[in-house]
LODO-246397 format. One line per 2 residues: number of its first residue (from 1); for each residue z, y, x of C-alpha. Coordinates in pm, 1 decimal, decimal comma. Layout:
NUM) Z/Y/X | ...
END
This chain:
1) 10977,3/1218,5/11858,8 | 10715,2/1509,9/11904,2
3) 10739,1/1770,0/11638,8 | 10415,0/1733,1/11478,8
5) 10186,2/2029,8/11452,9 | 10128,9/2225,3/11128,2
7) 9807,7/2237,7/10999,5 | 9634,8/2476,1/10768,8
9) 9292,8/2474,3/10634,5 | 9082,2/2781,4/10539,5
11) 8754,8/2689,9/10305,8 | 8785,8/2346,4/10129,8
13) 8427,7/2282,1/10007,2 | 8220,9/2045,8/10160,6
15) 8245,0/2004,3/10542,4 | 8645,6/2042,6/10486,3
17) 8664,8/1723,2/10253,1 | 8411,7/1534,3/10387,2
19) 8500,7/1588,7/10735,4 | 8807,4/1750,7/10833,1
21) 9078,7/1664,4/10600,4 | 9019,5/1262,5/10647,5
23) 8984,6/1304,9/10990,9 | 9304,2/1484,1/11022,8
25) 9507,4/1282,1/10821,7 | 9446,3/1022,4/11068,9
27) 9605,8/1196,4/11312,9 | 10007,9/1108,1/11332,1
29) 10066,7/1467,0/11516,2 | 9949,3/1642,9/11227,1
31) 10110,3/1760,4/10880,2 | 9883,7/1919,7/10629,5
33) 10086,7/2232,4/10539,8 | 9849,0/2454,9/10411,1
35) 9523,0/2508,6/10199,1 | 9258,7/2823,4/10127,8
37) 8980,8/2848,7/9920,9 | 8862,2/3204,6/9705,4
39) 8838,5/2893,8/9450,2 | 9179,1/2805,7/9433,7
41) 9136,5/2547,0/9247,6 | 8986,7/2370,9/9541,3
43) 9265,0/2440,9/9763,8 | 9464,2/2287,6/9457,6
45) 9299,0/1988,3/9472,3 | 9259,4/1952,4/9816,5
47) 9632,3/2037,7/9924,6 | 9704,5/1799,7/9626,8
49) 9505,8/1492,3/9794,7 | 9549,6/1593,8/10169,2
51) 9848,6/1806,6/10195,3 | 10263,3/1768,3/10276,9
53) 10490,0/1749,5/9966,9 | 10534,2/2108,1/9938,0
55) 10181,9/2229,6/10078,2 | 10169,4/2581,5/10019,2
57) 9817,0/2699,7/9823,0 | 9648,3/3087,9/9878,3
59) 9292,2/3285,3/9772,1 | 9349,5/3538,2/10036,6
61) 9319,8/3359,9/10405,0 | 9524,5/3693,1/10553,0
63) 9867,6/3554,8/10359,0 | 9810,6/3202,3/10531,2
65) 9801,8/3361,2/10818,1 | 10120,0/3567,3/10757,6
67) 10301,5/3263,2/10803,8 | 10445,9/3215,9/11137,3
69) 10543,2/2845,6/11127,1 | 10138,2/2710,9/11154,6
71) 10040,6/2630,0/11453,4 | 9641,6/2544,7/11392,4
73) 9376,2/2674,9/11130,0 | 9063,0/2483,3/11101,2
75) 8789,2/2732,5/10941,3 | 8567,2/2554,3/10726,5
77) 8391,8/2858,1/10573,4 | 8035,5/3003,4/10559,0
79) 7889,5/3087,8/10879,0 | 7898,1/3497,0/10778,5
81) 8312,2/3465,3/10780,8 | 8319,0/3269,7/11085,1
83) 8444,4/3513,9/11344,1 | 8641,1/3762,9/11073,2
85) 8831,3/3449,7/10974,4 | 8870,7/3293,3/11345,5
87) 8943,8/3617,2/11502,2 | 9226,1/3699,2/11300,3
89) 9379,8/3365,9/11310,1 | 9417,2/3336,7/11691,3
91) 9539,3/3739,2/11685,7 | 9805,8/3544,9/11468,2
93) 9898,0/3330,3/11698,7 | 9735,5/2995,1/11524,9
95) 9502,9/2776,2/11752,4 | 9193,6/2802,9/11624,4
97) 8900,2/2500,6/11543,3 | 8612,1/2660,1/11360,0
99) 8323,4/2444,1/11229,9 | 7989,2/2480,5/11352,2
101) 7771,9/2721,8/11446,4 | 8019,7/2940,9/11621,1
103) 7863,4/3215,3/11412,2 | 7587,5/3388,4/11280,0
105) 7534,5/3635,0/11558,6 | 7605,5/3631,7/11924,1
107) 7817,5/3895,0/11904,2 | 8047,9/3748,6/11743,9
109) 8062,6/3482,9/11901,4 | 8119,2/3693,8/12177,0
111) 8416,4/3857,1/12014,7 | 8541,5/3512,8/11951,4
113) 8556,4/3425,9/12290,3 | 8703,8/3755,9/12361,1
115) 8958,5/3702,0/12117,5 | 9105,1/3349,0/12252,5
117) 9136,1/3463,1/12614,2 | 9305,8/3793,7/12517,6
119) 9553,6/3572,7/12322,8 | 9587,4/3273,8/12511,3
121) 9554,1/2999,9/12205,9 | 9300,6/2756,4/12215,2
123) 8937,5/2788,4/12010,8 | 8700,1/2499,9/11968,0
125) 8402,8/2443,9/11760,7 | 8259,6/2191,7/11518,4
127) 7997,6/1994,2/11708,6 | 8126,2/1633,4/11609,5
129) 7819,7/1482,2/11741,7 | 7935,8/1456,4/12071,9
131) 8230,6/1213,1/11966,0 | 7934,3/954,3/11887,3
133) 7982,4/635,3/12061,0 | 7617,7/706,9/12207,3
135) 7673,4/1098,1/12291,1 | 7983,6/999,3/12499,1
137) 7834,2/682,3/12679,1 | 7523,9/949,2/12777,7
139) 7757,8/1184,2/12897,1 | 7914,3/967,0/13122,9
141) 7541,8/811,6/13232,4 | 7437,1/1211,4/13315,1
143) 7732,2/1326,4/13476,9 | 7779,5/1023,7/13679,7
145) 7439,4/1172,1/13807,2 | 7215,0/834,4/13679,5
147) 6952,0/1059,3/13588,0 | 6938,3/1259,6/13872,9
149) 6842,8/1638,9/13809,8 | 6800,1/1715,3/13405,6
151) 6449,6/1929,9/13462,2 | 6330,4/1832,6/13106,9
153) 6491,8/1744,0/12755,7 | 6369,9/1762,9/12377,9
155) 6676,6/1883,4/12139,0 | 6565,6/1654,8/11788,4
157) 6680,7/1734,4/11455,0 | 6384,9/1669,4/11213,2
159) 6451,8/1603,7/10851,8 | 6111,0/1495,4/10645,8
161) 6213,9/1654,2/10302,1 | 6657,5/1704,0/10312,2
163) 6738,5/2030,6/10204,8 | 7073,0/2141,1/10092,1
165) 7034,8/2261,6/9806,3 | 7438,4/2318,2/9683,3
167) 7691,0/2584,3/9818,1 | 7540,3/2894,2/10024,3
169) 7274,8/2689,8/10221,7 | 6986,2/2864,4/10112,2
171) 7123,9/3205,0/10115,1 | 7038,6/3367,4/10452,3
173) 7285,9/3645,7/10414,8 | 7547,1/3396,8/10459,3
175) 7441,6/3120,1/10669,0 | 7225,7/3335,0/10951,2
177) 6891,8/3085,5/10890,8 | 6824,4/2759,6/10743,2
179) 6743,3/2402,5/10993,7 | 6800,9/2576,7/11271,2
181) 7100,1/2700,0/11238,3 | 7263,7/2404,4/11065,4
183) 7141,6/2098,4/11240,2 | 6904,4/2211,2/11532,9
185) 7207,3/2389,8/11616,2 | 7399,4/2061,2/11721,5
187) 7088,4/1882,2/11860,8 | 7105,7/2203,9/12092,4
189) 7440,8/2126,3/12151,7 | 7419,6/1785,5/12238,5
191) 7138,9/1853,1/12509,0 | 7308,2/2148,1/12698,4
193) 7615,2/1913,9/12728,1 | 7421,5/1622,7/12861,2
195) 7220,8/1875,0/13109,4 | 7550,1/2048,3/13208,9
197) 7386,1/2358,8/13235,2 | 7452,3/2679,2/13026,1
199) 7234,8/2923,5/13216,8 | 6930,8/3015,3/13000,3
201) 6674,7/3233,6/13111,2 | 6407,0/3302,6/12818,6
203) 6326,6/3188,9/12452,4 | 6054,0/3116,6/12301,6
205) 6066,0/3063,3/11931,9 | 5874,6/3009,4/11607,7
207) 6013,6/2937,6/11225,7 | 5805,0/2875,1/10896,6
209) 5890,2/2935,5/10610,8 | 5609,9/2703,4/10438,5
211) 5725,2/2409,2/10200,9 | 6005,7/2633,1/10116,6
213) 5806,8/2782,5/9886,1 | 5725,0/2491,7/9635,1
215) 5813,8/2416,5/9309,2 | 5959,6/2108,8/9205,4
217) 5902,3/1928,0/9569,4 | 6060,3/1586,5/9644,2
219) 6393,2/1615,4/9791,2 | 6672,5/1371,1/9926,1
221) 6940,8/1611,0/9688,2 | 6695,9/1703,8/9418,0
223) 6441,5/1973,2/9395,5 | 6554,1/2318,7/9549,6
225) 6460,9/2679,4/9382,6 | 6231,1/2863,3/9555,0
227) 6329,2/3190,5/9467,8 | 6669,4/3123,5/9616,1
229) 6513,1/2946,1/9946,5 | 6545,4/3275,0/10158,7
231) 6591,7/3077,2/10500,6 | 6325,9/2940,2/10709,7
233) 6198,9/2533,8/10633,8 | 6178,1/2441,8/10985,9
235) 6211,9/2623,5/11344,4 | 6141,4/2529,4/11698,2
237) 6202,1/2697,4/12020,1 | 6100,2/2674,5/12403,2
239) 6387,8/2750,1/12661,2 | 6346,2/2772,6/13016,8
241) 6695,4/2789,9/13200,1 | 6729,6/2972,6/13539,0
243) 6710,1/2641,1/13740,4 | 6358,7/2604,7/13613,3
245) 6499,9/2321,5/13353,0 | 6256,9/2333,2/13021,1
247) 6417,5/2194,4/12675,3 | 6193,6/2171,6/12377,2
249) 6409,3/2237,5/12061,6 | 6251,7/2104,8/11706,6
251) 6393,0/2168,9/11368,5 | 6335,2/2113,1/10992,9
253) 6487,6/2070,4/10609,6 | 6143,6/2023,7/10530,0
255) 5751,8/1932,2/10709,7 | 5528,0/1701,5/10680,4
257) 5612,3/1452,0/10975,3 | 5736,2/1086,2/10961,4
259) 5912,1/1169,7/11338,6 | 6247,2/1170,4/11251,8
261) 6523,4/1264,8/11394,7 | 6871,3/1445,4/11381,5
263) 7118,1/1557,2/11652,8 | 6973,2/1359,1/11907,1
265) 6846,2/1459,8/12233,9 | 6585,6/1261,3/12510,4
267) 6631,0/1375,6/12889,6 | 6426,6/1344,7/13157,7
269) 6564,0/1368,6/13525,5 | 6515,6/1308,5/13875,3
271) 6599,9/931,3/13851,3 | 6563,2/839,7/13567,4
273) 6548,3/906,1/13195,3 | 6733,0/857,9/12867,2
275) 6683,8/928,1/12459,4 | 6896,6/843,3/12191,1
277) 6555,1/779,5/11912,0 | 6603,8/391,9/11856,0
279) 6922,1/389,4/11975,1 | 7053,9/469,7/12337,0
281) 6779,5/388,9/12584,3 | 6784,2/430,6/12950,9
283) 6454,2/484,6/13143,4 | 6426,1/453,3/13548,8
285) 6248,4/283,6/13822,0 | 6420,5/20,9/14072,9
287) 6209,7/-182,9/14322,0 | 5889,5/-17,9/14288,4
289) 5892,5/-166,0/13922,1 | 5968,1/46,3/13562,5
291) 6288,4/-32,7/13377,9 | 6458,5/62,4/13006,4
293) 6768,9/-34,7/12907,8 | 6842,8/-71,8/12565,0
295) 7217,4/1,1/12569,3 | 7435,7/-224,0/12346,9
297) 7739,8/-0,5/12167,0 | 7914,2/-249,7/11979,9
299) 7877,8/-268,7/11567,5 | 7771,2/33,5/11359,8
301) 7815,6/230,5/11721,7 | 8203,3/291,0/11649,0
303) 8431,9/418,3/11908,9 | 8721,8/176,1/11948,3
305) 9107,8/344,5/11992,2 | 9425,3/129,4/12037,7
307) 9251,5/-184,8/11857,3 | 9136,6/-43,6/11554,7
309) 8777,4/168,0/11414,2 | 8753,5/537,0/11470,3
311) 8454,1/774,4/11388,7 | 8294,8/1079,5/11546,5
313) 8470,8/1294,3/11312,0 | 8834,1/1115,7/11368,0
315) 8832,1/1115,9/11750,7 | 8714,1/1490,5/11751,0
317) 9010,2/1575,7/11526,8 | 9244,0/1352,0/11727,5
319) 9080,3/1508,5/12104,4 | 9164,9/1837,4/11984,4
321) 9472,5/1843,4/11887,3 | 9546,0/1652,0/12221,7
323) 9426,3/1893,9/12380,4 | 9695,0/2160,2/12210,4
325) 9992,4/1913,1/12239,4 | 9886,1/1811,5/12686,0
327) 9783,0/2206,9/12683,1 | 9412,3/2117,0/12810,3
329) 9077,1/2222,7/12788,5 | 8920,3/2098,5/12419,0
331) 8596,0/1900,3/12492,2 | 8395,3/2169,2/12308,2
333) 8461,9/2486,3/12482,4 | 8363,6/2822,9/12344,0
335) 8208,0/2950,4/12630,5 | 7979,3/2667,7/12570,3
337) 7925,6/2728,5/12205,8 | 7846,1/3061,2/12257,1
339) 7534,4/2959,6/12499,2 | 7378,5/2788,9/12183,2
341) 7465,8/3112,0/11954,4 | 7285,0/3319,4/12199,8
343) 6982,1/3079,2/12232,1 | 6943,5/2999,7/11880,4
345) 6963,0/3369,8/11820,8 | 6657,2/3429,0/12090,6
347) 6451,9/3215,5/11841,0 | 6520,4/3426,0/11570,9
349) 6446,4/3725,0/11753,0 | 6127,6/3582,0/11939,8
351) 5958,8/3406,8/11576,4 | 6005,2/3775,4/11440,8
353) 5847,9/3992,2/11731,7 | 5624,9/3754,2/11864,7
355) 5750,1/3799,2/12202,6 | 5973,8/3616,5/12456,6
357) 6333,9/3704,2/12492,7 | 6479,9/3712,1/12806,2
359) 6856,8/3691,7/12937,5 | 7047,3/3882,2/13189,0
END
């Protein structure tokens, strides 16, 4: 029997119960050994509902990582402690999955990347939305080269009125931004993987900060404070890679638009074409005549392992820590994540000078 890997978790708010924790406990490799929170109480609670018999419980993430016997931290933290927390844990000699965005600059990120190579453990990051049953089938579709050459793609994740309005959302001292950062940010994702291509060449980018600023406005979690929304309402950028490819990106919490849409991508190639807005459709030509393809993924589009349902969230938990027991490559690599730190960064920086910013 494989000795199963040792688990510890550092942040247990939100993303860590609603995401990680289930997922993981799915996973028969795994055993729950370890909890952090500067709440303890939520470490308590969570180490009490997740966690091994004796599942130790800290405040203080650098005594977790003083113990030697963990092999993998999963930080589940604001974005601002990201790369302090992730950083240190690999220089422990922990694998390392942090959750989405990478981080709130690209320099850390950077150092992150830095950081696993030097020590030779493993770092992944959060985007879960490629484990969708329609994300992977794409994939396959664009890298078996269906749609010929990617030249175009739109990066979707518009919200009418959903803004976060608990934990450290609105607080842009923590998080780095608001939309864009938190949900355009795997809609970016999603279309760099599908395109393959990691090479951008210059940013355009724009954010408003415009409904943000009323009082008791309708809202899917209840009306936010507008004093305390210091993040932008909605963001949208224009990348050009150094192929020539072009990908719109479009993000909001908030605007005025009944075109919806979150972490989905459309994609426009050589041969054909593909978008993922009512459902997965594939676009093409064959015989001189126009095709689509609406593609059928089975009931409530969920992936299927050994018989028996498994979500986005479950098969990117059970993927990565595959990839630490057959010592490969996780399916979200940090080189990768770092491209989408440094573009969403460029939109930051363009919206605030006015002016285009351009890579090496």
């Amino acid at each position: 029997m494989t000795e199963k890997l040792k688990v510890a978790i550092i942040g247990c708010g939100g993303i860590a119960n609603g995401k990680h924790l289930p997922s993981l406990k799915k996973v028969t490799q795994v055993e729950l050994v370890a909890f952090c929170d500067i709440e303890i109480e939520k470490a308590e609670k969570a180490a009490k509902e997740y966690g091994i018999a004796d599942a130790k419980v800290y405040s203080n993430y650098r005594q977790l990582l003083e113990d030697t016997a963990i092999d993998v931290i999963h930080v589940c933290t604001p974005n601002n402690s990201h790369a302090e927390i992730s950083i240190a844990a690999l220089e422990s000699g922990k694998h390392v999955m942090c959750e989405k965005p990478m981080s709130k600059t690209s320099e850390e990120a950077e150092r992150m990347v830095e950081a696993a190579e030097r020590t030779g453990k493993k770092l992944t990051i959060g985007y879960n939305n490629r484990f969708r049953t329609d994300s992977q089938y794409l994939h396959k579709v664009s890298r078996r080269g269906d749609l010929g050459e990617i030249y175009f793609a739109k990066a979707h994740a518009i919200r009418r009125r959903a803004v976060p309005t608990w934990g450290v959302f609105l607080d842009e001292e923590k998080q780095g931004g608001g939309p864009l950062i938190d949900i355009g940010t795997h809609a970016l994702d999603l279309t760099l993987w599908m395109m393959d291509n990691y090479k951008p060449k210059a940013v355009m980018g724009s954010i408003f900060h415009k409904l943000g600023k009323k009082k008791d406005a309708a809202n899917a979690w209840g009306p936010w404070d507008p004093e305390k929304f210091t993040v932008e309402d909605s963001a949208f950028g224009f990348i050009t890679m150094e192929n020539g490819a072009t990908i719109i990106l479009e993000s909001s919490w908030a605007i005025n638009s009944l075109d919806v849409d979150e972490a989905k991508c459309s994609l426009s190639g050589t041969e054909g074409g593909a978008d993922m807005k009512n459902g997965l459709r594939i676009n093409g030509e064959n015989f001189g005549k126009l095709y689509t393809t609406n593609v059928e993924l089975g009931a409530d589009g969920v992936a299927f392992y050994d018989g028996t349902e498994e979500s986005d969230a479950e098969l990117e938990a059970r993927l990565w820590i595959e990839s630490i027991l057959n010592d490969t490559e996780p399916t979200v690599k940090p080189s990768e994540a770092l491209v989408v730190t440094q573009i969403l960064e460029a939109i930051y920086e363009s919206a605030k000078t006015g002016k285009a910013v351009y890579f090496n």
